[in-house]
C-alpha positions in Angstrom: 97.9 59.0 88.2 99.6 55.4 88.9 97.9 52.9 90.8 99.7 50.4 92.6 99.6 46.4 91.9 100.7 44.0 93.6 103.1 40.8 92.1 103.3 37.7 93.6 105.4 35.1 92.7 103.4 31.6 92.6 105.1 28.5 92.4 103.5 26.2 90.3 101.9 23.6 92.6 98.5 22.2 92.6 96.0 24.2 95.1 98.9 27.5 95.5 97.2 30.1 93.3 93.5 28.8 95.7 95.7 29.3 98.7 96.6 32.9 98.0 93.7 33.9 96.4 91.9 32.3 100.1 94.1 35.0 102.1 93.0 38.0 100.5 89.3 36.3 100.8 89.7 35.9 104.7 90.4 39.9 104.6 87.8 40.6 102.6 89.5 41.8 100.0 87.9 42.1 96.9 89.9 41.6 93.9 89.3 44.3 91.4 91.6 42.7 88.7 94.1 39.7 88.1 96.2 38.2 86.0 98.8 35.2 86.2 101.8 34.6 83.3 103.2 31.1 84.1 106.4 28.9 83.2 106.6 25.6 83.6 107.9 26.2 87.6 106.7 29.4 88.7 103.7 31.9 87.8 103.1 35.4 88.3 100.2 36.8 89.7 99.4 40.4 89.5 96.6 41.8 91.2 94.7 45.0 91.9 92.4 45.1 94.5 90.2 47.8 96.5 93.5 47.7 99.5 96.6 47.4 97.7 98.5 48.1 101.0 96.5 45.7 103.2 96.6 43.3 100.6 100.3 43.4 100.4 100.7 43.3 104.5 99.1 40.4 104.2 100.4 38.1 101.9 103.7 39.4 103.3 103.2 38.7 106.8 102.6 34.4 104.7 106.1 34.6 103.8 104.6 34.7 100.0 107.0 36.8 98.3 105.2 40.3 96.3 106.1 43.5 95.5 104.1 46.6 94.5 104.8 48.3 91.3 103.4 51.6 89.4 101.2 50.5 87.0 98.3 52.8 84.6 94.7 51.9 85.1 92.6 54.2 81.9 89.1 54.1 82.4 88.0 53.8 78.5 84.3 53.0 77.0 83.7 49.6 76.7 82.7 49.4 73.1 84.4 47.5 70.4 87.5 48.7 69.4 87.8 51.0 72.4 91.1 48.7 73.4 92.7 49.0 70.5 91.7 53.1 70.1 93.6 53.3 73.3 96.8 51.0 72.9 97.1 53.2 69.6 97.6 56.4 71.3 101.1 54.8 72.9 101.8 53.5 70.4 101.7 56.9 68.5 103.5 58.3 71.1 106.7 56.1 71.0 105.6 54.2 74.2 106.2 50.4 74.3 103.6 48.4 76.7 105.7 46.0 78.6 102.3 44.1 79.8 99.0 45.2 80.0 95.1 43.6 81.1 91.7 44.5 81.0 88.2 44.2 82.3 84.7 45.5 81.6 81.3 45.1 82.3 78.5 47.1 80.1 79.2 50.6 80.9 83.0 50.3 82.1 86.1 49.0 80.7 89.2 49.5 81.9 92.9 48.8 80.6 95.9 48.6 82.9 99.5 49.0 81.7 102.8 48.8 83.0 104.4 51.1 80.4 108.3 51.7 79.4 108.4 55.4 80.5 106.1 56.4 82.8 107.1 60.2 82.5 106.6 60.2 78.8 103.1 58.0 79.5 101.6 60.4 82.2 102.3 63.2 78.9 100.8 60.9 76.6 97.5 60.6 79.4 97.0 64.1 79.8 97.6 65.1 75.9 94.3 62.9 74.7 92.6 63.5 78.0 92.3 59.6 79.1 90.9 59.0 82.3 93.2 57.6 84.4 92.0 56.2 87.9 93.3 56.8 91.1 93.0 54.0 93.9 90.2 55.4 95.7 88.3 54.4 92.2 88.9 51.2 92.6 86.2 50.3 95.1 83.5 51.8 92.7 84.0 49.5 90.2 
């Protein structure tokens, strides 16, 4: 039910985050879903794409320092208030969400989470039937 993403550590220098992104573009890699939370020296990027593993070779094999990490991609409706319906049944549950982001278009939206307990998250997943997507998904979107 987890989904790998990838964390990559960005120093904060003019042209780095163009010069990462440009890697994964050379592989044609298509980025799924990213977001960066920045200090005033450094940045991290997190990013799902449709190869999580290739992705991760390769900015590797640049000497960029990433990890991979178990995160929750849900699958919701992308209505209004859909987000919120959502966050609400963790919330419920006792679950704190240590970080999460989303994206949609008009018939998808998705929310990804990196949540306290996994274990008691995977419960909270299959108790309220969420969809929770698997990698292979990712490349439909």
């Amino acid at each position: 039910m987890t989904i790998n993403q990838i964390s990559v550590f960005v120093e904060n220098k003019f042209g780095r985050l163009n010069e990462i992104l440009s890697f994964l573009s050379k592989e044609n890699i298509r980025i799924v879903a990213a977001t960066v939370a920045d200090t005033t020296e450094y940045g991290i990027l997190r990013l799902i794409t449709t190869n999580q593993h290739k992705a991760f070779q390769l900015l590797k094999a640049q000497g960029i320092s990433a990890n991979l990490s178990d995160v929750l991609a849900i699958k919701t409706d992308p209505s209004a208030g859909k987000l919120s319906e959502t966050v609400e049944i963790f919330t419920k549950a006792g679950i704190s969400i240590e970080y999460m982001y989303c994206f949609s278009d008009k018939s998808n939206g998705v929310v990804i989470i990196r949540p306290n307990n996994m274990d008691a998250a995977h419960e909270v997943i299959r108790r309220n039937s969420l969809n929770c997507l698997v990698e292979s998904e990712l490349s439909e979107l």
